[in-house]
N, C-alpha and C positions, 0 to 999 in steps of 0.2 A: 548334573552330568553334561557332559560336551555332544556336540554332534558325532563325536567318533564312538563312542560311549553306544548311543540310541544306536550307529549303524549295526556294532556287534550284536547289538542286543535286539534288534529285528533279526539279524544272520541267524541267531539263535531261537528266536523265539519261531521264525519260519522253520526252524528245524522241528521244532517241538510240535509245531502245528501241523507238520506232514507226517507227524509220527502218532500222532492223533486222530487224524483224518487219514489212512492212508489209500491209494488208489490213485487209478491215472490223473495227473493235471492237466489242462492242456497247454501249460507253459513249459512246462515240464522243471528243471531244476533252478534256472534263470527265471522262472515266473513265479515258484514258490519264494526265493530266495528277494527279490525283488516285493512280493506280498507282504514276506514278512519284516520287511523293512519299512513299508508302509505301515500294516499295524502295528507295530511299535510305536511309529509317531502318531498314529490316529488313536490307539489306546492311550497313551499316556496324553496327549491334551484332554480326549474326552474324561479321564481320570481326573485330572486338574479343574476342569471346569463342571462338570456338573457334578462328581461322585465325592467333591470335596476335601479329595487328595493330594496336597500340592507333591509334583515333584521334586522328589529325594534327591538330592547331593550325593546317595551311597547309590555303587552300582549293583549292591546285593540285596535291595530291598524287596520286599514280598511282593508287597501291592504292584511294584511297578513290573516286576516280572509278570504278575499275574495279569494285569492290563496291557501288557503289549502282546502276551499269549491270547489272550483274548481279541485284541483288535487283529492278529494274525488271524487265528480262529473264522472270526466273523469274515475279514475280507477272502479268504482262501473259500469259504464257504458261497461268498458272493459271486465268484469266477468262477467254480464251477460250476454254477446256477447257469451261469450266463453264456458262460463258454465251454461248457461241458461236451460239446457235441462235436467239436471241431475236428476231435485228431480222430475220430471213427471210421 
């Protein structure tokens, strides 16, 4: 997959992951949308390197969907740990 590829696919996987989590952010749609662009890319290397996954050439594969919903997951989870407090 290209780096254009991974950005849709964080775009989306940030969706899924606010639709999972939902509740105030304190980035609000620019901070989720920007999150889950980030776990997309932190999922899919940590998929490649330790869980033995190499990255797929197809943009409709399981694994890789489910590893950058996952690194959304974790990182959206992370920020509102940390930044939770802010827009109160």
């Amino acid at each position: 997959m290209t780096v254009i590829s991974w950005i849709v696919l964080g775009l989306l996987a940030g969706a899924i992951a606010k639709f999972l989590l939902p509740g105030r952010d304190p980035g609000g749609l620019v901070g989720t949308t920007v999150i889950g662009i980030a776990g997309a890319f932190i999922g899919g290397w940590v998929s490649a390197r330790w869980l033995d996954h190499p990255i797929s050439k197809d943009f409709y594969d399981g694994a890789t969907w489910a590893a950058a919903i996952g690194g959304a997951l974790v990182l959206l989870i992370a920020y509102r740990l940390l930044f939770g407090n802010s827009r109160e």
